[in-house]
C-alpha positions as CSV (number, residue, x, y, z in Angstrom):
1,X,-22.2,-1.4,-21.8
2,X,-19.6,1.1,-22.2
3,X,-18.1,3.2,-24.8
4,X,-14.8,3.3,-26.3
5,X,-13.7,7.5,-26.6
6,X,-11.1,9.6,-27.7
7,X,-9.7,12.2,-25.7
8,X,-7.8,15.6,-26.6
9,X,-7.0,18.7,-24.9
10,X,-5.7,22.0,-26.5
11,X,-4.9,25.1,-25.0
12,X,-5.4,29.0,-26.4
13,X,-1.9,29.0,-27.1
14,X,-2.3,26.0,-29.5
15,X,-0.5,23.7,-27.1
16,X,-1.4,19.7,-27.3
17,X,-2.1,18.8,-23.8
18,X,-3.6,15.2,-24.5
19,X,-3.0,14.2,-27.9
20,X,-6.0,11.3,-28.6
21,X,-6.1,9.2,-25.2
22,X,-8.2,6.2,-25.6
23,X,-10.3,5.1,-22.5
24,X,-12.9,3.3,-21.6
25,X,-15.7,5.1,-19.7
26,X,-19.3,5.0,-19.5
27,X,-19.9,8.5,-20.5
28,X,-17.7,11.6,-21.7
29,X,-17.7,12.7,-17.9
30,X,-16.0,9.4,-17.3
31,X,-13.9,9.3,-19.9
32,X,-12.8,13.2,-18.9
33,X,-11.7,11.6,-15.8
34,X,-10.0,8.7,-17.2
35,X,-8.0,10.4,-19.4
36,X,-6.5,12.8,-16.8
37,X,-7.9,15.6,-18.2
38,X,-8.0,17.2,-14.6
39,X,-4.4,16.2,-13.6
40,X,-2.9,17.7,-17.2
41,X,-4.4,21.1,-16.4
42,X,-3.3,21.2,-12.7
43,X,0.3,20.2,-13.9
44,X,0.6,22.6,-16.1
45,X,-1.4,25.4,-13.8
46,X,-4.1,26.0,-16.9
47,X,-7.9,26.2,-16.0
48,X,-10.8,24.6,-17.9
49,X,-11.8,28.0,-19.2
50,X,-8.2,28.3,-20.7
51,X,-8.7,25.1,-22.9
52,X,-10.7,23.2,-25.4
53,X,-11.5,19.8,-24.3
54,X,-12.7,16.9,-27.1
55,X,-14.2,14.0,-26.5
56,X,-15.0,11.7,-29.6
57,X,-17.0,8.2,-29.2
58,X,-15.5,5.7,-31.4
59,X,-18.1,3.2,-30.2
60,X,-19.9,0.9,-27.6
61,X,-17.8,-1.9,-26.0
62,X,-18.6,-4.9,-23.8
63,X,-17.6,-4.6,-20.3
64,X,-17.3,-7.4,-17.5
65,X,-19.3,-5.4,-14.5
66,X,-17.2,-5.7,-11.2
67,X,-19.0,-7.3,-8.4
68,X,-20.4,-4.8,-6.1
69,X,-19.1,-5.4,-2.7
70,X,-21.2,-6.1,0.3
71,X,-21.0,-5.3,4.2
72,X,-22.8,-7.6,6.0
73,X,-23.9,-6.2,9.5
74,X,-25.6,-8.0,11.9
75,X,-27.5,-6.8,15.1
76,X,-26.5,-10.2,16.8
77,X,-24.2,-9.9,19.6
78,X,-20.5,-11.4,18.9
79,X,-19.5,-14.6,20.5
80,X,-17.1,-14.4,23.4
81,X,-13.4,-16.1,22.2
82,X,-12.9,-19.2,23.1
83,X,-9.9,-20.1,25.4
84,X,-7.9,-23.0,24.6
């Protein structure tokens, strides 16, 4: 399960960065990340400590989980080609 959130970002200056970006995250780290929070501030040259960073839960939401993937690795030798 995830959650839906809300993300804003304002600087000292009273600038709107991210004005309400909805994502879908599975924490407010995630939901920091999705949002761009990071790329914002680094396009604009600000630092973390030069804003105020928001992040409201509007609620849980249902997620399809991707399947993880899997390396099989074997210890067997490989099998010379075959010549046709």
């Amino acid at each position: 399960m995830e959650a839906l959130f809300e993300v804003y970002v304002v600087s000292k200056k009273r600038e709107v960065i991210l004005d309400g970006k909805r994502v879908v995250a599975p924490d407010e780290a995630g939901a920091r990340f999705e949002a761009g929070v990071d790329e914002a501030l680094r396009s604009r040259g600000l630092k973390p400590q030069n804003v105020t960073v928001v992040v409201r839960k509007l609620g849980d939401v249902a997620v399809e989980k991707e399947p993880e993937k899997v390396r099989i690795i074997s210890d067997a030798p490989e099998a010379p080609a075959a010549q046709a």
